[in-house]
C-alpha positions in Angstrom: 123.9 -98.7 126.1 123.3 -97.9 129.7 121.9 -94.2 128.3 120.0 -95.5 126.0 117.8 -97.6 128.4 118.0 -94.7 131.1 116.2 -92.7 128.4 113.4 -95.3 127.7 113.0 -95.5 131.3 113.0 -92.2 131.6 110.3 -91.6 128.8 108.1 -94.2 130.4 107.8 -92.6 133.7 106.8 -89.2 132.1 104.3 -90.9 129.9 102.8 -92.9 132.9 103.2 -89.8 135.1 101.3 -87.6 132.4 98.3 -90.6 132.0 98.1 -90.8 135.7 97.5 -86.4 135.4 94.9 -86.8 133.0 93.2 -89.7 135.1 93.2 -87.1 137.8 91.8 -84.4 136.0 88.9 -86.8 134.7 88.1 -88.0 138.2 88.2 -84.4 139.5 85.7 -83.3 136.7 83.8 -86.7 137.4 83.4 -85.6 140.7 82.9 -81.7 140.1 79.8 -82.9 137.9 78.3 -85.8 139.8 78.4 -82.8 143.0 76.4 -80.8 140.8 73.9 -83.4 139.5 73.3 -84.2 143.5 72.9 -80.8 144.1 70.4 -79.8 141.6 68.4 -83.2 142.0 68.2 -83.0 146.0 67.7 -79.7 146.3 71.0 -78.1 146.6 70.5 -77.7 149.7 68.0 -75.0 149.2 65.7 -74.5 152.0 61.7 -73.7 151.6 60.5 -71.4 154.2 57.2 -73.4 154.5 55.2 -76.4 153.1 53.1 -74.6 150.4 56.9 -73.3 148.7 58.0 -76.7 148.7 55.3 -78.3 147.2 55.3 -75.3 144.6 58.7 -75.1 143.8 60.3 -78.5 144.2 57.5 -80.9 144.5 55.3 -80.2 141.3 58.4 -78.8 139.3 60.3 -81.8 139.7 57.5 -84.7 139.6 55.2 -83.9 136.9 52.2 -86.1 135.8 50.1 -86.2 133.2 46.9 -85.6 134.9 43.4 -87.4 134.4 42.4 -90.7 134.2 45.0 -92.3 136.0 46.9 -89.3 138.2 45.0 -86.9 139.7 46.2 -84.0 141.8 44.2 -81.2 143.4 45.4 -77.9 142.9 43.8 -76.5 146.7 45.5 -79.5 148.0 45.3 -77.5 151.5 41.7 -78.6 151.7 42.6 -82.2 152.2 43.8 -83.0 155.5 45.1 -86.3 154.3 47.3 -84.6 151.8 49.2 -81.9 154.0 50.0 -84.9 156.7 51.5 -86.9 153.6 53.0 -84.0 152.0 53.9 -82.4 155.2 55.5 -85.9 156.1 57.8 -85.5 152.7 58.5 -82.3 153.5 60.1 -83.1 156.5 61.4 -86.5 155.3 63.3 -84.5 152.1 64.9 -82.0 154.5 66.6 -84.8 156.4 67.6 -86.8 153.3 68.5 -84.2 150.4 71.6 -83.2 152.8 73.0 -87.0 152.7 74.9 -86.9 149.7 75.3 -90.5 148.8 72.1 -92.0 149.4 70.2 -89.6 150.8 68.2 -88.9 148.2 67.9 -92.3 145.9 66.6 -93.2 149.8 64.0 -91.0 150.2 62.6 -91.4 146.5 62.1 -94.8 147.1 61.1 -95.3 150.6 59.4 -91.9 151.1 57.6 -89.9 147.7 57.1 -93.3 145.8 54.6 -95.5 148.0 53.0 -91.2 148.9 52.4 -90.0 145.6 51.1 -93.5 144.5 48.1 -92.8 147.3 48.0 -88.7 146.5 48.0 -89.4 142.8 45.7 -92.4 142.0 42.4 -92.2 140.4 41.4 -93.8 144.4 43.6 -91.9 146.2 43.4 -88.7 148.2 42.4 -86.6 145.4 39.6 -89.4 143.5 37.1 -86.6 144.0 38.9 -84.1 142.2 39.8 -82.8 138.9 40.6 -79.7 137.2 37.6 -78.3 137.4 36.3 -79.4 140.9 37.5 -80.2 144.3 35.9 -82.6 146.6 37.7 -83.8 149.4 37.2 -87.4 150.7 34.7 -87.8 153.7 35.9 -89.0 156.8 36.7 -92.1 157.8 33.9 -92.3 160.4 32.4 -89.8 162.2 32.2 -89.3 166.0 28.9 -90.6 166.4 29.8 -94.1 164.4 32.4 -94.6 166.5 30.6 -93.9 169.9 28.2 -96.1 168.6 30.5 -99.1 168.0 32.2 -98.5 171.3 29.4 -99.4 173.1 28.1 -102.2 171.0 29.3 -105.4 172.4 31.5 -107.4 169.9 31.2 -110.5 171.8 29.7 -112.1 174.9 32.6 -111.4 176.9 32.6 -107.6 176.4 30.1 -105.4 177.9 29.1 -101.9 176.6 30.7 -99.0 178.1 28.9 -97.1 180.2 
């Protein structure tokens, strides 16, 4: 009787041994895939010589819009200050964060290319003046003159004009 329970005992400790295997082998695919998905999402750790590359190869192949109406982007994007400082900015930020494999990424979607491309991409944002056809970047803010001007206007009793 004593054989008969050694050999259920036996046979439940290879079938447990031979789940806990296949768990393993799940988990290591598991793994080997979500690797790959993080790789080929962030970047893979591929590294753009320059801005203009970046923008070309990751930034517009991987965040397409239906442009018009409300999206707008500006193929000669070089032409609009604003735009390389925000997409020089992402650049910069993305090289930083695409190594972090946990939240690296899911960090810098939300905290850095959502709140830029809503100002790059919306029908008032950095390219409003644009389209397919034509490219108008924005004027400046002020000009030099403007603000020499309100430099020396007094703003209130106290303050005197600079000389």
């Amino acid at each position: 009787m004593s054989d008969l329970s050694g050999e259920r005992w036996q046979a439940e400790v290879d079938s447990r041994l031979a789940r806990l295997e296949l768990w393993a082998d799940e988990a290591e695919l598991a793994d080997a895939v979500v690797g790959a998905s993080q790789s080929t999402a962030g970047g893979g750790g591929t590294d753009y010589p320059d801005l203009d590359s970046w923008v070309a190869d990751y930034m517009c192949a991987t965040f397409s819009r239906p442009l018009g109406g409300e999206f707008r982007w500006c193929s000669k994007w070089r032409e609009h200050r604003e735009a390389v400082v925000r997409l020089d900015a992402l650049w910069c930020s993305w090289k930083a964060l695409s190594r972090d494999p946990s939240l690296g990424l899911s960090t810098w979607l939300h905290n850095f290319l959502d709140p830029q491309l809503i100002v790059l991409l919306s029908s008032r944002g950095t390219f409003s003046g644009c389209s397919s056809e034509r490219n108008e970047p924005g004027a400046a803010l002020c000009s030099r003159d403007a603000l020499d001007h309100l430099l020396r206007t007094p703003v209130c009793p106290i303050v005197r004009p600079v000389n």
